[in-house]
C-alpha positions as CSV (number, residue, x, y, z in Angstrom):
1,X,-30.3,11.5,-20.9
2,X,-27.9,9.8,-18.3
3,X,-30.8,7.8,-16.8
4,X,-31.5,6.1,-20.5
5,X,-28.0,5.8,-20.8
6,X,-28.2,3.8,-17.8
7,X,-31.0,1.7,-18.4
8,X,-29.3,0.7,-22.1
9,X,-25.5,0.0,-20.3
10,X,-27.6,-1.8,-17.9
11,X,-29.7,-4.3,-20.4
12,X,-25.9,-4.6,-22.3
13,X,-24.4,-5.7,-19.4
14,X,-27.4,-7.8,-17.6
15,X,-27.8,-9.6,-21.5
16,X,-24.2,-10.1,-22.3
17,X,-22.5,-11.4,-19.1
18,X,-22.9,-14.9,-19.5
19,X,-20.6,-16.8,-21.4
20,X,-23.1,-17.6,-23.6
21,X,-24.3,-14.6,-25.0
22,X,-24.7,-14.7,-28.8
23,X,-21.1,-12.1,-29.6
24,X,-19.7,-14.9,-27.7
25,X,-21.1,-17.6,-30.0
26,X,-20.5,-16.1,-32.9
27,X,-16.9,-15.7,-31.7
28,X,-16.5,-19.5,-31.1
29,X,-17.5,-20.2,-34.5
30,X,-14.6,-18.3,-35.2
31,X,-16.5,-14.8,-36.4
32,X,-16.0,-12.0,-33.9
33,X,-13.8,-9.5,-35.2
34,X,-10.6,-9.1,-32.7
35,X,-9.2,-5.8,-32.4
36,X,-5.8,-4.2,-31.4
37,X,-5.8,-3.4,-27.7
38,X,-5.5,-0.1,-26.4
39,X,-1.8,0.5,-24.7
40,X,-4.5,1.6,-21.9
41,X,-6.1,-1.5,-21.9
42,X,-3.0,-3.2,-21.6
43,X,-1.2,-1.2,-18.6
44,X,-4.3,-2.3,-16.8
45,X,-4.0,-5.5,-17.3
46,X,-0.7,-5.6,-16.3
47,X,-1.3,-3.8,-13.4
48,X,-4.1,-6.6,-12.3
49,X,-1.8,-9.8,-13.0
50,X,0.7,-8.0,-10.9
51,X,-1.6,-7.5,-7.9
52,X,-2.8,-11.0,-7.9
53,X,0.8,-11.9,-9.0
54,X,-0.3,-15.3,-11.0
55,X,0.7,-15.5,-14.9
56,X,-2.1,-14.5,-17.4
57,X,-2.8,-17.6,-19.2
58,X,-5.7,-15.9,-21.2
59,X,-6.2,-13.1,-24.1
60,X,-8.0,-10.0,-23.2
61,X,-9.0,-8.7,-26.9
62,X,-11.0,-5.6,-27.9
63,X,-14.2,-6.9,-30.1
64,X,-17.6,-6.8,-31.0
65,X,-19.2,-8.1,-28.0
66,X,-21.7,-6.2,-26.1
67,X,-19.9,-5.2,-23.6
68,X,-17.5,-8.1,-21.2
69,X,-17.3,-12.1,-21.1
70,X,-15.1,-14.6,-20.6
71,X,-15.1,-17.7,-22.7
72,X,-12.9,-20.6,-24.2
73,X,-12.7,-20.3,-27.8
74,X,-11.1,-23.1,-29.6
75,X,-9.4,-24.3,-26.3
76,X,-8.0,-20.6,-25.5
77,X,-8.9,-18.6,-22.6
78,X,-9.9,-14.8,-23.7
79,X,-11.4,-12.3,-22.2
80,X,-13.7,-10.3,-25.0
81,X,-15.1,-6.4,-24.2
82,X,-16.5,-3.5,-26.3
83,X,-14.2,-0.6,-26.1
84,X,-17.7,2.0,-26.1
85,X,-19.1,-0.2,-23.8
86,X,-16.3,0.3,-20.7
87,X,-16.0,4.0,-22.1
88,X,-19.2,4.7,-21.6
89,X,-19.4,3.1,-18.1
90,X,-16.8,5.3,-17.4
91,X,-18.2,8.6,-18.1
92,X,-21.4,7.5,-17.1
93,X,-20.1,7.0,-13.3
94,X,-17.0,9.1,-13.9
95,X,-14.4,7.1,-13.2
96,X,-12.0,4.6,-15.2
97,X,-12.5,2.1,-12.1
98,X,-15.5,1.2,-13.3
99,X,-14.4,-0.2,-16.3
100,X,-11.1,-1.9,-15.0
101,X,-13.5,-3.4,-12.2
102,X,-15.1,-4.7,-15.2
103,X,-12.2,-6.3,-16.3
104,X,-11.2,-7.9,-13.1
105,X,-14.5,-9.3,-12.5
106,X,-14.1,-11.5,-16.1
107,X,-11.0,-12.3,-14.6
108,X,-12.2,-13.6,-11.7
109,X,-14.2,-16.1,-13.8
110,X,-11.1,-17.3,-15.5
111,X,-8.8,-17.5,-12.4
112,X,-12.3,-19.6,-10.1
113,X,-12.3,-21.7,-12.7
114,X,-15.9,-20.8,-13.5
115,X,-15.0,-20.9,-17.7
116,X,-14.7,-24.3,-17.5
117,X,-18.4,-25.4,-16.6
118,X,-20.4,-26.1,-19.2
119,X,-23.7,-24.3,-17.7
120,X,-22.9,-20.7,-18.5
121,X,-23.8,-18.2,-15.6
122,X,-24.8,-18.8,-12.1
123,X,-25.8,-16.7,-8.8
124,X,-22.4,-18.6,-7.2
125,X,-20.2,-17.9,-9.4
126,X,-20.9,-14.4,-10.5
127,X,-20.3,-13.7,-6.9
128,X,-17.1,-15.1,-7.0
129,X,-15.9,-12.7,-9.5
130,X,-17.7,-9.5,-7.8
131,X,-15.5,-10.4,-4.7
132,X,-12.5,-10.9,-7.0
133,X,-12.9,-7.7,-8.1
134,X,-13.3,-6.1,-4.9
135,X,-10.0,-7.8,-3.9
136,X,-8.1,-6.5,-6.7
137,X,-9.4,-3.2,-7.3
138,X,-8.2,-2.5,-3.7
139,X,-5.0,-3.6,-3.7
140,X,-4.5,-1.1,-7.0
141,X,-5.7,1.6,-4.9
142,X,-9.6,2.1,-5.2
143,X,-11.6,3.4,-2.6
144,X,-14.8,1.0,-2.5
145,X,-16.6,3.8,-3.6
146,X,-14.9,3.4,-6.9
147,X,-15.0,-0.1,-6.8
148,X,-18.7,-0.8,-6.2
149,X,-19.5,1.9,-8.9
150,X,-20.2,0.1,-12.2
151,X,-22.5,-2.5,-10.2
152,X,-24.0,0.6,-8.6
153,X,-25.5,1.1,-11.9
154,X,-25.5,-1.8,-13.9
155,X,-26.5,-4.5,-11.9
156,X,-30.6,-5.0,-11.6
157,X,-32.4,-4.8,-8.3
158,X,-33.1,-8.4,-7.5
159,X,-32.1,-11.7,-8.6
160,X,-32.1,-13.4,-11.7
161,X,-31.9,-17.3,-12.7
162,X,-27.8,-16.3,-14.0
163,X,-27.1,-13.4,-11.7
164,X,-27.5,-11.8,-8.4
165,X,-29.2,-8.6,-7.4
166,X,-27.7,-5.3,-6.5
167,X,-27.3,-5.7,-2.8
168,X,-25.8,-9.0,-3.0
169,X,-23.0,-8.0,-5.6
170,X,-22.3,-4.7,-3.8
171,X,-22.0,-6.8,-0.4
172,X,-19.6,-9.3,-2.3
173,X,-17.6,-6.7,-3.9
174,X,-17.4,-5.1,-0.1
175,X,-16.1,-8.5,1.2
176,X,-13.5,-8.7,-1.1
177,X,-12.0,-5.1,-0.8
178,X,-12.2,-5.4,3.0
179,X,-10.0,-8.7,2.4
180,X,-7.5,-7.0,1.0
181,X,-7.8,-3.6,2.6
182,X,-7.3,-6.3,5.6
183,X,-3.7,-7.2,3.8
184,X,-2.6,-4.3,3.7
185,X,-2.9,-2.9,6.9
186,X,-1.4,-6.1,8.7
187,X,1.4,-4.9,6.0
188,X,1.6,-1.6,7.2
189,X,1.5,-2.2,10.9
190,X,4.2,-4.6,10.7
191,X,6.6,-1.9,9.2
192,X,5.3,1.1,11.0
193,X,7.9,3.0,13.4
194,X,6.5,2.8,17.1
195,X,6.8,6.9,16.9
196,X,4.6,7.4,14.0
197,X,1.5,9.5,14.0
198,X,-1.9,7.6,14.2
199,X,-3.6,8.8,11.5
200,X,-7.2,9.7,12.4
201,X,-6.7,12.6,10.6
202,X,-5.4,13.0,7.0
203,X,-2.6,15.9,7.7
204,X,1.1,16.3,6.9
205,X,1.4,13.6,9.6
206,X,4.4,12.8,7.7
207,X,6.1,16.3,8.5
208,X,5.0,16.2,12.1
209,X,7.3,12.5,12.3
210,X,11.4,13.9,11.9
211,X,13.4,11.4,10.8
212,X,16.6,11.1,13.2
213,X,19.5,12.9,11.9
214,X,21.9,9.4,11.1
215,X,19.0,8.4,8.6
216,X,20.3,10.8,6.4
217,X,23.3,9.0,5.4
218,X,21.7,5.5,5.3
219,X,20.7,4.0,2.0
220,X,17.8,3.3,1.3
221,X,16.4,-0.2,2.3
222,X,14.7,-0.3,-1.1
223,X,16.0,-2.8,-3.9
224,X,16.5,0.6,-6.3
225,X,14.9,-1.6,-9.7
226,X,12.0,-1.3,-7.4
227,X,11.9,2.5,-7.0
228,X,10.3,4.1,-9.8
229,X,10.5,7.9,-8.2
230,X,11.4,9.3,-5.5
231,X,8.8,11.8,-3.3
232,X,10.7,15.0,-2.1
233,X,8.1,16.9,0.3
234,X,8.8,20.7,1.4
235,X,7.2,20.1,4.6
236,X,9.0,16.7,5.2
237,X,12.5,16.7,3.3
238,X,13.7,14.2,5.6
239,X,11.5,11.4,5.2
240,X,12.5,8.7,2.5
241,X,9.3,8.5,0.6
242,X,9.4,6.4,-3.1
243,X,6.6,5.6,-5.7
244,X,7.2,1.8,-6.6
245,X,7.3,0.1,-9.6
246,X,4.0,-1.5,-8.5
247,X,2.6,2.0,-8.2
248,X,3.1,2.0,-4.0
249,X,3.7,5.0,-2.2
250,X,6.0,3.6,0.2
251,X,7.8,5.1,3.6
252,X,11.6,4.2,4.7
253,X,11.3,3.5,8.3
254,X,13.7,3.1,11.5
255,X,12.0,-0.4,11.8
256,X,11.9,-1.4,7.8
257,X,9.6,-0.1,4.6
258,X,6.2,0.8,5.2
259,X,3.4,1.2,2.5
260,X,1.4,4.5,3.1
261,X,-0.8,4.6,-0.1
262,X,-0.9,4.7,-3.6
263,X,0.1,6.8,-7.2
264,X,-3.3,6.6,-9.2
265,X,-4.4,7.6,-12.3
266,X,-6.4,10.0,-12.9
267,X,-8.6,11.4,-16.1
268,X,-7.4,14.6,-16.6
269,X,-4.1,15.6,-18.9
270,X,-2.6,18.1,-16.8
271,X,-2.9,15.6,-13.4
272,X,-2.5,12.5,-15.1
273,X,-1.9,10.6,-11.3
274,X,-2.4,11.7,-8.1
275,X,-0.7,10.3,-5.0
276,X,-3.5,8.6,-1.9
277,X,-2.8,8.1,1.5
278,X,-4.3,7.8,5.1
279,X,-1.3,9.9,6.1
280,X,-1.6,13.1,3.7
281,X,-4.6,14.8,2.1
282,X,-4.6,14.0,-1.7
283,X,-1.5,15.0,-3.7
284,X,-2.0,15.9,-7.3
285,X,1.0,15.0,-9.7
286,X,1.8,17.1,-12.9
287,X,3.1,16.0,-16.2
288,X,6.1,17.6,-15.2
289,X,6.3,15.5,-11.7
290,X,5.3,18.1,-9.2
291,X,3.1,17.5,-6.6
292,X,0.5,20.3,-5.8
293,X,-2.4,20.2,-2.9
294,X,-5.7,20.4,-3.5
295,X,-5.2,24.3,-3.7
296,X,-3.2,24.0,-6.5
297,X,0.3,24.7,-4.3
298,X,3.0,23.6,-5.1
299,X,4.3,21.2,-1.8
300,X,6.9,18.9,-3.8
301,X,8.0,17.2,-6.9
302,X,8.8,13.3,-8.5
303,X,12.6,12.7,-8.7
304,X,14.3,10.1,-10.6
């Protein structure tokens, strides 16, 4: 069953990512039917202007495309999708990223500039967009894994007169996450303490660090309408650990603020986010803002 689900999500995609696809026609004439978008659909979105920090001066709109595009329509930039298409990516591959991915990558056409040829599709250009993607999807806190997934199973094995093959958007995609993977580690070395543990390992390297004593009555270095929580750890209670507005797990160091990972969503109700680092193992955050292992202990909790 999941391999035919495959090999329909992948004709959807392969037939309805140029700009030209009929949906898309029919939606310049003025006939696609526009729906509400998801409050979902919209926190993603925001999330991906604020990474790439540029103003979104386009529509992403729910309709009945067959599955993602980005066109002009009537001198307005939109991005178009099918809400069962991305859902059904999802649980096909079992993530969300492959879906947002999705989104980024129609993006990408918008912010390259690629809407505004007149040819539709090309090899270039859809490359373009994969490394976009890559970019983005990395600096909102997906592993490449999770990137790379929807092309993983979507795209087709070699190339085609309007798009790449498989290894060629993978090794895009790759680019463009090591980019920004790049970013932020020349970010992280610039504000990490000369005391802090390498982090070959993912342990409580955190707790193994003790902050000096006259950090505790230092304020943090923080603007606070940038802190969204604060991370209390049992094993560390000394360290000055916040979840950003922007969804950063960051560090208060001796030497300045240093990014350590990422809050991330998750699929399931009772773990709706989950905290990534290269400094701790996974962290798993409840409705009710505690932070459990992968054990299901309990090792800390969110504080306003």
């Amino acid at each position: 069953m999941k391999k035919v689900l495959l090999t329909v999500l992948t004709s959807m995609f392969l037939a309805g990512a140029a700009v030209t696809n009929p949906s898309v026609a029919e939606a310049k004439k003025g006939s696609v039917a526009f729906a509400t978008n998801p409050a979902d659909t919209r926190d993603v979105i925001a999330e991906i202007i604020d990474v790439i920090g540029l103003k979104p001066r386009f529509e992403v709109r729910a309709a009945n495309v067959p599955n993602a595009a980005a066109t002009i329509i009537n001198g307005k930039r939109y991005i178009l999708y099918n809400e069962r298409f991305l859902s059904a990516v999802n649980n096909a591959v079992r993530t969300d990223w492959a879906g947002i991915s999705i989104l980024a990558h129609e993006m990408g056409h918008h912010l390259n500039g690629h809407t505004l040829n007149q040819g539709g599709s090309n090899i270039n250009d859809e490359l373009e967009a994969d490394e976009f993607s890559g970019f983005v999807l990395r600096k909102m806190g997906a592993s490449l894994s999770e990137t790379q997934a929807a092309i993983k199973v979507l795209a087709d094995d070699h190339d085609s007169r309007t798009h790449p093959g498989r290894s060629s958007r993978l090794a895009a995609i790759n680019k463009g996450w090591r980019n920004a993977e790049s970013q932020i580690l020349a970010s992280s070395k610039a504000g990490t303490p000369t005391r802090a543990v390498a982090a070959p390992s993912r342990s409580a390297a955190l707790a193994s660090t003790p902050a000096p004593t006259a950090r505790r009555a230092t304020a943090s270095r923080i603007n606070s309408q940038q802190i969204l929580r604060q991370v209390k750890l049992q094993g560390a209670p000394e360290e000055l650990i916040y979840v950003t507005t922007a969804y950063n797990v960051v560090r208060e160091t001796e030497d300045g603020i240093q990014v350590i990972g990422k809050m991330q969503r998750t699929n399931s109700p009772n773990f709706p986010y989950v905290l990534e680092s290269q400094y701790l193992p996974s962290i798993f955050v409840t409705t009710d803002g505690l932070l459990l292992n992968k054990d299901g202990k309990r090792i800390g909790v969110l504080t306003t």
